[in-house]
FILOBA-478904 format. One line per field, with one value per residue: residue number from 1; residue in one letter; chain; z, x, y of N, C-alpha, C in turn. Coordinates in nm, 3 decimals, decimal comma, always signed. Atoms other than C-alpha are relative to their C-alpha. Layout:
N
seq <- (NUM  ...)
type <- (a  ...)
mol <- (A  ...)
n.z <- (Z  ...)
n.x <- (X  ...)
n.y <- (Y  ...)
ca.z <- (Z  ...)
ca.x <- (X  ...)
ca.y <- (Y  ...)
c.z <- (Z  ...)
c.x <- (X  ...)
c.y <- (Y  ...)
//
This chain:
68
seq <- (1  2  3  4  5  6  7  8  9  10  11  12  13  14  15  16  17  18  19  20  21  22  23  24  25  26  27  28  29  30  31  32  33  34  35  36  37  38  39  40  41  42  43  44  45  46  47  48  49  50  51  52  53  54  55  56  57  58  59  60  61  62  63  64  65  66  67  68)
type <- (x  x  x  x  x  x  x  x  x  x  x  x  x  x  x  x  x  x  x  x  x  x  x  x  x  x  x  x  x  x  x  x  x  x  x  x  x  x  x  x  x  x  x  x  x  x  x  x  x  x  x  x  x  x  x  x  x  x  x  x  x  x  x  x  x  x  x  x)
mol <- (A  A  A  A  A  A  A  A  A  A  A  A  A  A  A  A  A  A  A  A  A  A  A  A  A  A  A  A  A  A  A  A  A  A  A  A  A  A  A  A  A  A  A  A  A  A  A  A  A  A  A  A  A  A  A  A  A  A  A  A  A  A  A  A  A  A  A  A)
n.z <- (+0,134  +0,040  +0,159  +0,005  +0,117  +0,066  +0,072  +0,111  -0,042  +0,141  +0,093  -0,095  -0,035  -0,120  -0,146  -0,002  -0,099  -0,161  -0,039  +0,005  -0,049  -0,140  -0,001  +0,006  -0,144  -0,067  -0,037  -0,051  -0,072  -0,086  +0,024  -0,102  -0,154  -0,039  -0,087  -0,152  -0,072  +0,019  -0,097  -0,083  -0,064  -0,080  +0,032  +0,088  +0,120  +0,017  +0,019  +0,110  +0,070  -0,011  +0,081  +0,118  +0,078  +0,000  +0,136  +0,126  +0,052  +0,034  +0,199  +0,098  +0,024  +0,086  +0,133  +0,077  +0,076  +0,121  +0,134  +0,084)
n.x <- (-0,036  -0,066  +0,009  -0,108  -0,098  +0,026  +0,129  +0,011  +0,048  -0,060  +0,157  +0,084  +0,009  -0,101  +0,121  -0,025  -0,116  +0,010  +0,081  -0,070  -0,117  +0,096  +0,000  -0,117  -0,003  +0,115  -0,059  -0,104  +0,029  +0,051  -0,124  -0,022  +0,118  +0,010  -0,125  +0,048  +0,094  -0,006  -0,111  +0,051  +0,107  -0,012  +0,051  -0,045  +0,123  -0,019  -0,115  -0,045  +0,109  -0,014  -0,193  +0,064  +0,020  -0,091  -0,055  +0,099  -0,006  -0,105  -0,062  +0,078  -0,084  -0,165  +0,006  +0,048  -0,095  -0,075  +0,084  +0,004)
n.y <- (+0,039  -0,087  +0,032  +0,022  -0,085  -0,216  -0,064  -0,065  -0,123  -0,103  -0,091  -0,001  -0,117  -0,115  -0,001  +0,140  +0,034  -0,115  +0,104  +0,076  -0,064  -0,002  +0,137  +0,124  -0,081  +0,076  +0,064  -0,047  -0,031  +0,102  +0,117  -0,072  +0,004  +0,202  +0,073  -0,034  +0,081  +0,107  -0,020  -0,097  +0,077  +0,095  +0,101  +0,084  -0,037  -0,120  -0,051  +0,052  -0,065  -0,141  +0,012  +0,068  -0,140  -0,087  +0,067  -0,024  -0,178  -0,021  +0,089  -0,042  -0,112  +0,020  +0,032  -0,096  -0,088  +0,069  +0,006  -0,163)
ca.z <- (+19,989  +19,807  +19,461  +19,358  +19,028  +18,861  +18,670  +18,303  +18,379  +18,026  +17,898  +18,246  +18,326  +18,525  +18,777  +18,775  +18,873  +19,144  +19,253  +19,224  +19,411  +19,701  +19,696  +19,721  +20,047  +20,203  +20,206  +20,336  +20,574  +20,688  +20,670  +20,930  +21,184  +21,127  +21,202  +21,523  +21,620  +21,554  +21,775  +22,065  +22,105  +22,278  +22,124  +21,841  +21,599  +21,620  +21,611  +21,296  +21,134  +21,180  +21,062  +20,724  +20,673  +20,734  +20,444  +20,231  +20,241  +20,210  +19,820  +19,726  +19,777  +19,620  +19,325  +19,261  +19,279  +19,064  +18,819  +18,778)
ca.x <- (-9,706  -9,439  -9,373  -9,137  -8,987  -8,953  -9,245  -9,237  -9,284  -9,163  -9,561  -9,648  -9,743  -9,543  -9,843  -9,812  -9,459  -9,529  -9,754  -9,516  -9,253  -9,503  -9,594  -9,225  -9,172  -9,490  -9,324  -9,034  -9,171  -9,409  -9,072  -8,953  -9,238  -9,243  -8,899  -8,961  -9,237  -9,103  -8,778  -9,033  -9,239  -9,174  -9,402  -9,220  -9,532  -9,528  -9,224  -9,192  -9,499  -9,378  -8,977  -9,183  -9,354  -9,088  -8,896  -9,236  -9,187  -8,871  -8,852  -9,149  -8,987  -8,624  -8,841  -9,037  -8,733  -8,558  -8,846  -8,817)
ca.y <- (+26,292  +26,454  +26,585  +26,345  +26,490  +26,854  +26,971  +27,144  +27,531  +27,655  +27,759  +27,892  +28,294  +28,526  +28,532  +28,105  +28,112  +28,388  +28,122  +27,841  +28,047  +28,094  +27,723  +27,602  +27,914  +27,753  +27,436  +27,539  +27,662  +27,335  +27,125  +27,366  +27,358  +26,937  +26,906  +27,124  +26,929  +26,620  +26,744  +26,846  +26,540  +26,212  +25,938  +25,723  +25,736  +26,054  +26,145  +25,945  +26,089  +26,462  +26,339  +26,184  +26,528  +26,727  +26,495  +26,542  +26,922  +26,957  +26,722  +26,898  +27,237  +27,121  +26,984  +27,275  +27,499  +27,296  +27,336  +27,723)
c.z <- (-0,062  -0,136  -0,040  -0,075  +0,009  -0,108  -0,132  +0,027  -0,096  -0,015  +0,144  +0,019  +0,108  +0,139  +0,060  +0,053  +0,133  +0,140  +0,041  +0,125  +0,160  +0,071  +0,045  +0,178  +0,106  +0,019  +0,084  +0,114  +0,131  +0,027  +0,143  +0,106  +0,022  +0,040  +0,126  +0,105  -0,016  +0,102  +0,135  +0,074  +0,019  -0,064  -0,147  -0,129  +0,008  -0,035  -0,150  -0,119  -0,038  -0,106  -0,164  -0,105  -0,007  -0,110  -0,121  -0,047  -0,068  -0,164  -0,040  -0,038  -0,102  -0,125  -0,047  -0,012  -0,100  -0,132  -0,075  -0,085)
c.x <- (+0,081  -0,012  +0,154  +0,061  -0,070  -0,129  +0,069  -0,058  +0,020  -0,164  -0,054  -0,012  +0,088  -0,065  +0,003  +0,129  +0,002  +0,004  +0,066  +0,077  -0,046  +0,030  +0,158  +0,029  -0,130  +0,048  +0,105  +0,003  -0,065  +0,096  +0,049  -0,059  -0,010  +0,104  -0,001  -0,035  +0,063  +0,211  -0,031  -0,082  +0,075  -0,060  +0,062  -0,067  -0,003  +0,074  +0,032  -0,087  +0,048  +0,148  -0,046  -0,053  +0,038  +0,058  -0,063  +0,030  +0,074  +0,004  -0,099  +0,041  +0,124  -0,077  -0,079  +0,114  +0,042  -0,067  +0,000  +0,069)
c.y <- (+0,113  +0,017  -0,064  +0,033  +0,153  -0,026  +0,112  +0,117  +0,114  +0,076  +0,085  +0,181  +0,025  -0,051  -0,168  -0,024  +0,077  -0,114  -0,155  -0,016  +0,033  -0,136  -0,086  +0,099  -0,083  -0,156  -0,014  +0,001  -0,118  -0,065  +0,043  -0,025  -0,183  -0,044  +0,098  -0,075  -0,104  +0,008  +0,021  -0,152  -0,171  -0,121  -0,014  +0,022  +0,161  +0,106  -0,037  +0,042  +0,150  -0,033  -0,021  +0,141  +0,096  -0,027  +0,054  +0,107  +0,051  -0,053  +0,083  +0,146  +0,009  +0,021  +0,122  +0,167  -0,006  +0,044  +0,189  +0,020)
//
C-alpha cells in the first residue's frame, strides 16, 4: 500500500522531518531490492507481486519528498 498523496509537514519538528527524510531513504531503498527481486525470479505471481511493491515504494517515497 502506498501513500498516495503529499502530506501537510508545515507544524512538524526538525527531529519529525529527520524522521520523514529517513522514512522516504528507507523506501527507496525497498523499491530497489523489489525491483531486483522481481528481475531475479521466474514465477509470474511473483514476479508481479515484487513489480507492485517496488511501484508501492517508489510513490510513497516521491510523495513524501514532495511533502518536505
Amino acid at each position: 500500500m502506498a501513500l498516495k498523496n503529499t502530506i501537510n509537514l508545515q507544524s512538524v519538528t526538525q527531529q519529525e522531518l529527520n524522521s520523514v527524510k529517513e522514512i522516504a531513504g528507507a523506501h527507496i531503498a525497498m523499491s530497489a531490492k523489489f525491483n531486483l527481486y522481481a528481475n531475479q525470479i521466474t514465477d509470474p505471481q511473483f514476479k508481479q507481486m515484487f513489480e507492485q511493491s517496488s511501484t508501492d515504494c517508489q510513490t510513497t517515497a516521491t510523495n513524501l519528498i514532495n511533502s518536505l
